[in-house]
N, C-alpha and C positions, 0 to 999 in steps of 0.2 A: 736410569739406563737399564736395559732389560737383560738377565744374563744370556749368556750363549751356553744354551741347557743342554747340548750335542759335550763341549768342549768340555763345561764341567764334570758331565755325568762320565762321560773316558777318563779323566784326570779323578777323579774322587773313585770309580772302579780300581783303576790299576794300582793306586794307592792302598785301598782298600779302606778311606779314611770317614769313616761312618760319621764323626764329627764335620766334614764338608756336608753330610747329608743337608744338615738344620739348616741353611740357606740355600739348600735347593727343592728341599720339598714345600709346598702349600701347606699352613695348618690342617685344612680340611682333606689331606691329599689320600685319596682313596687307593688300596693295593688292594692286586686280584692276583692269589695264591693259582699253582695248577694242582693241587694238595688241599683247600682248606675250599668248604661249598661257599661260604659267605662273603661278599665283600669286604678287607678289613678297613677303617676310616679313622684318620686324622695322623696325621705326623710321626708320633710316637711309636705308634704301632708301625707305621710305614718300615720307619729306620728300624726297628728291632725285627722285622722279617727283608730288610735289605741286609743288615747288618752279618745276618745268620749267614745268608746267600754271599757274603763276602767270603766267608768260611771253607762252605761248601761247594762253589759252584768255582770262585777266581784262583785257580792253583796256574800253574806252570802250560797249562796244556789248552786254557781258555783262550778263546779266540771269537772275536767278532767275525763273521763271514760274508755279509749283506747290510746295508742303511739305506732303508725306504722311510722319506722324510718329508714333509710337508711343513707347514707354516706356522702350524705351534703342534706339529706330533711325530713321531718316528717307529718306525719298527726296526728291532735290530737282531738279525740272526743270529745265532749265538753256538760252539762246538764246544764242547769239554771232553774229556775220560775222567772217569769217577770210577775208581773202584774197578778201572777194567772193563766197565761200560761207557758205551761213546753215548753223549748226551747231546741233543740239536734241541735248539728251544730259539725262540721269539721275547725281547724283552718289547714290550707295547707302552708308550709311554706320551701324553699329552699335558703341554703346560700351558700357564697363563698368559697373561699379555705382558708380565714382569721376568718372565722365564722358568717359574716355578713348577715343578711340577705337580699337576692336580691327578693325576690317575697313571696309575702303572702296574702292569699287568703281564706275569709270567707263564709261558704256553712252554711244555716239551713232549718230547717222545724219544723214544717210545715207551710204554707201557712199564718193562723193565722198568728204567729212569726214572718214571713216576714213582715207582717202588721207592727205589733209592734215596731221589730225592726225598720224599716225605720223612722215612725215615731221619735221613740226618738232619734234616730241617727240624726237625721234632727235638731234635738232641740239642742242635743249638739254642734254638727256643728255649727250651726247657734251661738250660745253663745260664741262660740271660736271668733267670726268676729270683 
């Protein structure tokens, strides 16, 4: 039976429970940084730059705003304040035929944000080493 990759991926954010990641991502499951140029690929890496994004991005003030959603993909709008800056981004995200997901892919703005973001993304990164 195939998960319902909508329901998890809200219940494993709001928890912030990086350990649900491993039975939602693909091994091969590709993340697309809006901070890093390269594609990053496979699992491990996925969760360790989800994990960070638990950190820095799920506080008190995150909210989903929009779900455009299709038959194995979604786009999910996304508001924060970080630091005093209001943060809008797109979480882009396509899974398998079992639910898994194989690509995910974070978009924000403005410019500011990108700032920010990289920045503490960098920090949690780095603390995970």
């Amino acid at each position: 039976m195939a998960i319902d990759t909508l329901a998890t991926w809200h219940r494993i954010a709001a928890a912030r429970d990086v350990a649900g990641l491993d039975g939602l991502l693909a091994d091969q499951c590709v993340f697309h940084s809006p901070v890093v140029h390269t594609p990053q690929v496979r699992k491990a890496v996925t969760t360790q730059y989800l994990a960070a994004a638990f950190h820095v991005f799920f506080n008190e003030t995150f909210v989903y705003v929009r779900e455009l959603t299709g038959d194995n993909h979604a786009i999910l709008e996304f508001k924060v304040e970080i630091n005093g800056i209001t943060v809008n981004g797109v979480d882009m995200m396509t899974w398998d035929e079992s639910g898994q997901i194989i690509d995910f892919k974070v978009m924000v703005r403005p410019l500011k944000a990108v700032s920010l973001i990289h920045e503490n993304m960098g920090k949690m990164l780095a603390a995970q080493k």
